[in-house]
C-alpha positions as CSV (number, residue, x, y, z in Angstrom):
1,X,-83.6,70.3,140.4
2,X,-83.7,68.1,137.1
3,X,-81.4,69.2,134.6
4,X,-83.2,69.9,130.6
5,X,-82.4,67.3,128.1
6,X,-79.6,68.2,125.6
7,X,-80.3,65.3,123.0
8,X,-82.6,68.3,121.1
9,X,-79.7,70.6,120.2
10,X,-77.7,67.7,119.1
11,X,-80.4,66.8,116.7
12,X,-80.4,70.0,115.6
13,X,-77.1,70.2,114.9
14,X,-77.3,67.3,112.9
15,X,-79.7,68.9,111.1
16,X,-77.8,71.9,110.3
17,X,-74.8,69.8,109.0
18,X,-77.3,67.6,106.7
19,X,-78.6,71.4,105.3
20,X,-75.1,72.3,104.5
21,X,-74.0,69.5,102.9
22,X,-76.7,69.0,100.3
23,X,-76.5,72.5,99.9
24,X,-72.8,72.2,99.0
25,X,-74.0,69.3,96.9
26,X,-76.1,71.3,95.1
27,X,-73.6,74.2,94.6
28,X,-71.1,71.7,93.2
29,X,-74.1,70.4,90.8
30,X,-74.6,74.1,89.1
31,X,-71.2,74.5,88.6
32,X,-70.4,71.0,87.0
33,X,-73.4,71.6,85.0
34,X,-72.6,74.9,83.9
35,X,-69.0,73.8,83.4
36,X,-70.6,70.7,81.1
37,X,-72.8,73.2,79.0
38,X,-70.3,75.8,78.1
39,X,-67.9,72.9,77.5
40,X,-70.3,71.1,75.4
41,X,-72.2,74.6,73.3
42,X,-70.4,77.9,74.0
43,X,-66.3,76.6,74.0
44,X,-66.9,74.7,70.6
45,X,-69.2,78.0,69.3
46,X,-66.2,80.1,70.3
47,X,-63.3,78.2,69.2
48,X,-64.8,77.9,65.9
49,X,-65.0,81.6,65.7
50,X,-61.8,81.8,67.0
51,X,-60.8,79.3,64.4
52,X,-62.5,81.5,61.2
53,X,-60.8,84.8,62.9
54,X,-57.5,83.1,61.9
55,X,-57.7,81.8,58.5
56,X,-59.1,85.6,57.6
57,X,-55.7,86.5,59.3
58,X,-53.8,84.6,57.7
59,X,-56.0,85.5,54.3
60,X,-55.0,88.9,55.1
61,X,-51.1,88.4,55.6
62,X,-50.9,86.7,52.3
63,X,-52.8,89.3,50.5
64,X,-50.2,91.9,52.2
65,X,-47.6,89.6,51.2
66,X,-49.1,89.5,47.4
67,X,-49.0,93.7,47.1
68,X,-45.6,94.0,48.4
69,X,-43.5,92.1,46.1
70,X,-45.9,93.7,43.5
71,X,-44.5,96.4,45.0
72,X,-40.8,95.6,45.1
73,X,-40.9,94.5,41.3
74,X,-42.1,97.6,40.4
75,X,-39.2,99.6,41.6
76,X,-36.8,97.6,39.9
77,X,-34.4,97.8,42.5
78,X,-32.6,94.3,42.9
79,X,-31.6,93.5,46.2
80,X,-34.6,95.4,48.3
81,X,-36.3,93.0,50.9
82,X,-40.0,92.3,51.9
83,X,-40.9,90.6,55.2
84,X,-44.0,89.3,56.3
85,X,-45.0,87.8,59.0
86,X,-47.5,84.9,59.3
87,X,-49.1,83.5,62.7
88,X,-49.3,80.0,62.5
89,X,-51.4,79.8,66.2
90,X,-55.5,80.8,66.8
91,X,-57.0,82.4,69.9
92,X,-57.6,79.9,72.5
93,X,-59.8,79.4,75.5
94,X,-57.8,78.4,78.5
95,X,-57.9,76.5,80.4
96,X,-60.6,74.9,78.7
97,X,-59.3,74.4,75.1
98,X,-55.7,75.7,73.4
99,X,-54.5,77.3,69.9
100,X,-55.2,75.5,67.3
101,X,-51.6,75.8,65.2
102,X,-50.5,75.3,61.7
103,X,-47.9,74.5,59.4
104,X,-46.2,76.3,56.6
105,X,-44.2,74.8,53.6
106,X,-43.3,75.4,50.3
107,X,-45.6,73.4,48.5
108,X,-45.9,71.2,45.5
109,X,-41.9,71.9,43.3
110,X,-44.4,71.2,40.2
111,X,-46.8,74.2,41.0
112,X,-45.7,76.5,37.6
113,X,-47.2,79.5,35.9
114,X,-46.2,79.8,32.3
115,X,-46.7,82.1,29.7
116,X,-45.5,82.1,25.7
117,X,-46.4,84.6,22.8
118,X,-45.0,85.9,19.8
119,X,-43.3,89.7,19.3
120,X,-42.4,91.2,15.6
121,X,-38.4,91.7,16.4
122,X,-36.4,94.6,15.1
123,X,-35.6,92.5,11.4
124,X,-39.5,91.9,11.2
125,X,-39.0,88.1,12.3
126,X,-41.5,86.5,14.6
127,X,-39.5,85.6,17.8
128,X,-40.9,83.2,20.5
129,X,-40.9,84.5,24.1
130,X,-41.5,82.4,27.0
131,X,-41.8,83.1,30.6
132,X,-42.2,80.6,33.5
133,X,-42.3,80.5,36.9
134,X,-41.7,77.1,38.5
135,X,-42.4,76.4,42.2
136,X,-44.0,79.8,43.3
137,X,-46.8,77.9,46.0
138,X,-46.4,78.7,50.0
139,X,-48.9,76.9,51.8
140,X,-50.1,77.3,55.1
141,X,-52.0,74.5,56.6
142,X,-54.7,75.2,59.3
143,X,-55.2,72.3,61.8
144,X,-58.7,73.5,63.0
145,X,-60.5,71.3,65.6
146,X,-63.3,73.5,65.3
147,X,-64.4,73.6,62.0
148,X,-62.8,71.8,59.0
149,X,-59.1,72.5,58.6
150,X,-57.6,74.7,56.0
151,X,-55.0,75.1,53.1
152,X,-54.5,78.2,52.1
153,X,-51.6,79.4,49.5
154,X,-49.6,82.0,47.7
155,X,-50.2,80.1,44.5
156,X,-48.4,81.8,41.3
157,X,-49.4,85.4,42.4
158,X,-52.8,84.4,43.4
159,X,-54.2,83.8,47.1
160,X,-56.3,81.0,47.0
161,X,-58.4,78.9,49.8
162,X,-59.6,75.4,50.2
163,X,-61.0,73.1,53.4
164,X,-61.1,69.5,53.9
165,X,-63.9,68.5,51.3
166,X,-64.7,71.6,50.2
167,X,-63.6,73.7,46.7
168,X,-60.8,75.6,46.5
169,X,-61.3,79.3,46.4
170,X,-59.7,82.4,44.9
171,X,-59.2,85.0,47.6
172,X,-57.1,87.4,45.7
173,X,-56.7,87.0,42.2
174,X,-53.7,87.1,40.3
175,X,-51.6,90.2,38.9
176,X,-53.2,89.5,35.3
177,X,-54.7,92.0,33.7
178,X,-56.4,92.3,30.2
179,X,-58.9,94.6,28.5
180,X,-59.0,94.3,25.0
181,X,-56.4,96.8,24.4
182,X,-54.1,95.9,26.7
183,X,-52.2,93.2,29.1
184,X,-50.4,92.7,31.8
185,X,-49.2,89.9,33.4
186,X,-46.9,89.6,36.6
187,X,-44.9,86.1,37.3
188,X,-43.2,85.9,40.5
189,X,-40.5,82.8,41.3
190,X,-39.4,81.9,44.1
191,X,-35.6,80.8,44.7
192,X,-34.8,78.6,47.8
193,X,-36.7,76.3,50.2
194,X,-38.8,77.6,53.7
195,X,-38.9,74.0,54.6
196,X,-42.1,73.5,57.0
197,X,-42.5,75.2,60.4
198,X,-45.2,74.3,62.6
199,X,-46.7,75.9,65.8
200,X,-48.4,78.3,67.4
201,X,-46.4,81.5,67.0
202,X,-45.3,83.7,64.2
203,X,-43.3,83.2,61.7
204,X,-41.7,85.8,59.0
205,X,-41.5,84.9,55.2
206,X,-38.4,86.7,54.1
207,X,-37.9,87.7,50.2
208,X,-34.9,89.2,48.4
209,X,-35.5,90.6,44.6
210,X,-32.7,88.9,42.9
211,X,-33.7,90.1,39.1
212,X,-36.7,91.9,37.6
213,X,-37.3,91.7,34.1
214,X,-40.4,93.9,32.4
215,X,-40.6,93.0,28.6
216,X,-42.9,96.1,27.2
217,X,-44.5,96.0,23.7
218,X,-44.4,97.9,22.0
219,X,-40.8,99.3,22.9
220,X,-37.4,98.3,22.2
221,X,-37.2,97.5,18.7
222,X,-39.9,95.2,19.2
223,X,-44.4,95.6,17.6
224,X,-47.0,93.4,18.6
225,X,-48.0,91.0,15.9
226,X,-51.1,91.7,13.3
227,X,-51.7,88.4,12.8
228,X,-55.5,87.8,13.8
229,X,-54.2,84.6,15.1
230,X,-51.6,86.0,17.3
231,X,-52.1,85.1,20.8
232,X,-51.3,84.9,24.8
233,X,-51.3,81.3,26.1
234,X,-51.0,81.1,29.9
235,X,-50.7,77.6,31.6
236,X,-51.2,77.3,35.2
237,X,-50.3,73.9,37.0
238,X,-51.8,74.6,40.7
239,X,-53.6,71.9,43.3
240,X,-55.6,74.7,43.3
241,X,-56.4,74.9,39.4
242,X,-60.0,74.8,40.4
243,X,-60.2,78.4,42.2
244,X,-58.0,79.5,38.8
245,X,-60.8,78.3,36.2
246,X,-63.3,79.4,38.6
247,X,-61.7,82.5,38.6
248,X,-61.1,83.0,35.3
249,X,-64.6,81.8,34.6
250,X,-66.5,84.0,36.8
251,X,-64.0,87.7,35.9
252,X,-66.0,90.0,33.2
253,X,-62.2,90.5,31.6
254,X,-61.6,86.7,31.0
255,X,-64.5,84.9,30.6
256,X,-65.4,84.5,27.4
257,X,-61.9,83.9,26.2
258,X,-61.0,80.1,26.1
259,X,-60.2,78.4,28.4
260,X,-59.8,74.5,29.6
261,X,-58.9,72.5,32.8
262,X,-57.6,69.3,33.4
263,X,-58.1,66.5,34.9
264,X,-61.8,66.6,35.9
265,X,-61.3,64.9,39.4
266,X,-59.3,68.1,40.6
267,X,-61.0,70.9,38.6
268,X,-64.5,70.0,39.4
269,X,-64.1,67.4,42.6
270,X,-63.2,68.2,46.1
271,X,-60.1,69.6,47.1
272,X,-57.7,66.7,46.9
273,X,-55.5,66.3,50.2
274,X,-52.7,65.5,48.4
275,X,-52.5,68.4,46.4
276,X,-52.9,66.5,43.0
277,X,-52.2,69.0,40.1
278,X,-54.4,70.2,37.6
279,X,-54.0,71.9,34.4
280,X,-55.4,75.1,33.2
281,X,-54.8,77.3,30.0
282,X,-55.9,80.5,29.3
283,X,-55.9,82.3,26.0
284,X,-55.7,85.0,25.0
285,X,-56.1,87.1,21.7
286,X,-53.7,89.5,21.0
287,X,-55.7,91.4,17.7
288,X,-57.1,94.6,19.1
289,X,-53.7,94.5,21.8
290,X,-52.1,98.3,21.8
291,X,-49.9,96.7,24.6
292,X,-47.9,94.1,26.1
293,X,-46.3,94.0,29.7
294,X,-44.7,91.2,31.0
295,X,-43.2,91.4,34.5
296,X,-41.1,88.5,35.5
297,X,-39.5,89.2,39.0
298,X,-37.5,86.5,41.0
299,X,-37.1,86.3,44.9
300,X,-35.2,84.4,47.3
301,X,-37.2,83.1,49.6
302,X,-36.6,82.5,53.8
303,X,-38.5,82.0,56.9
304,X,-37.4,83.1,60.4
């Protein structure tokens, strides 16, 4: 009896093995295109969000930051701490794309909030006060890949925000008060150096009240002045001076008292990467005033 021919099955076979490995061509196709199109449109659509999530974060630890030495200056209590942490590192998207981290440092030494005005003393003289507040600017630095990177600052009591070619931003405004009948102004310093820390962790900013000083008018021997030329002049030197005059410009309480800023290429031009200065002075009248509050608090300043 002849035996069947076999040379069928192995074609078959063949067959089978050709099926499978275009099929496993093809699998490997979906996934490396799926792999290219979330790389290429939903990873960079995420990270940016990711991104944004963490300069409102860090918006929001400043602005904390901002109420609670408010705070501590208003007990008086020299000595008490304040702590606040701020996380220098964004979400990621692993294993496809890490944090995006940051930096935080003191800032520009120049940075300076002053103030100057004149009190009726006890012997009816006309005595010059002045209050300053030199170096008050912690900066934290974004390095976004995302989306443009991002300064923003504790800036003289203030919280303002700028990106790469943009214009800087107030957040939070300062502790500056006026409204015809009264003012208030509150000037922090800042004693010590934090350096600059980078990475992707946290970080806490560490502040010790060292002295508080609240000059009330009137109180203590001392009247506001009736002099319809009497008057508040505040000077702010800031890279940020163009969120102040913005500000300023913009808040129903100051703006239609004067007001200048100086130079033009940082109060109206594109945040400057070098955090050039610029100047702007406020004034304001002091006819109509029933009071005066000046807060002046000093804090030692850490980072851990």
């Amino acid at each position: 009896m002849l035996s069947k021919p076999t040379h069928r099955a192995w074609r078959l076979r063949r067959r089978k093995a050709q099926v499978s490995a275009v099929a496993t061509i093809l699998g490997l196709l979906l996934v490396v295109t799926f792999i290219a199109n979330y790389i290429s449109t939903t990873l960079p659509n995420q990270m940016a969000v990711n991104d944004l999530n963490h300069e409102i974060l860090v918006e929001n630890q400043l602005g904390r930051l901002q109420s609670s030495l408010v705070a501590a200056s208003s007990t008086g209590k020299v000595g008490v701490e304040v702590s606040q942490p701020l996380t220098l590192g964004s979400a990621g998207a692993p294993p496809f794309a890490n944090p995006d981290g940051a930096t935080i440092f003191a800032g520009s030494v120049l940075a300076n909030l002053t103030v100057s005005y004149s009190v009726r003393g006890p012997t009816s003289a006309i005595p010059i006060v002045l209050g300053g507040a030199p170096g008050s600017l912690v900066t934290a630095q974004l390095s976004n890949t995302y989306i443009p990177y991002a300064m923003i600052a504790f800036d003289e009591g203030a919280i303002a925000f700028s990106q790469a070619g943009g214009y800087p931003i107030m957040v939070d405004g300062p502790s500056i008060t006026y409204t015809g009948t009264a003012a208030t102004l509150w000037i922090p310093e800042f004693v010590g150096s934090i350096g600059a820390t980078s990475g992707l962790g946290t970080v806490d900013l560490t502040f010790r009240l060292l002295s508080v000083e609240k000059f009330a008018v009137p109180g203590g021997g001392y009247t506001l002045p009736t002099s319809t030329s009497a008057e508040i002049n505040l000077t702010i030197a800031s890279p940020y001076a163009q969120a102040w005059s913005h500000f300023f410009t913009t808040s129903s309480s100051f703006s239609t008292l004067t007001q200048t800023c100086t130079p033009t290429v940082v109060c109206t031009g594109a945040f400057q990467v070098g955090e050039a200065l610029g100047i702007v002075k406020l004034t304001i009248p002091m006819t109509g005033l029933h009071t005066l509050t000046v807060t002046t608090a000093e804090f030692a300043i850490g980072i851990s």
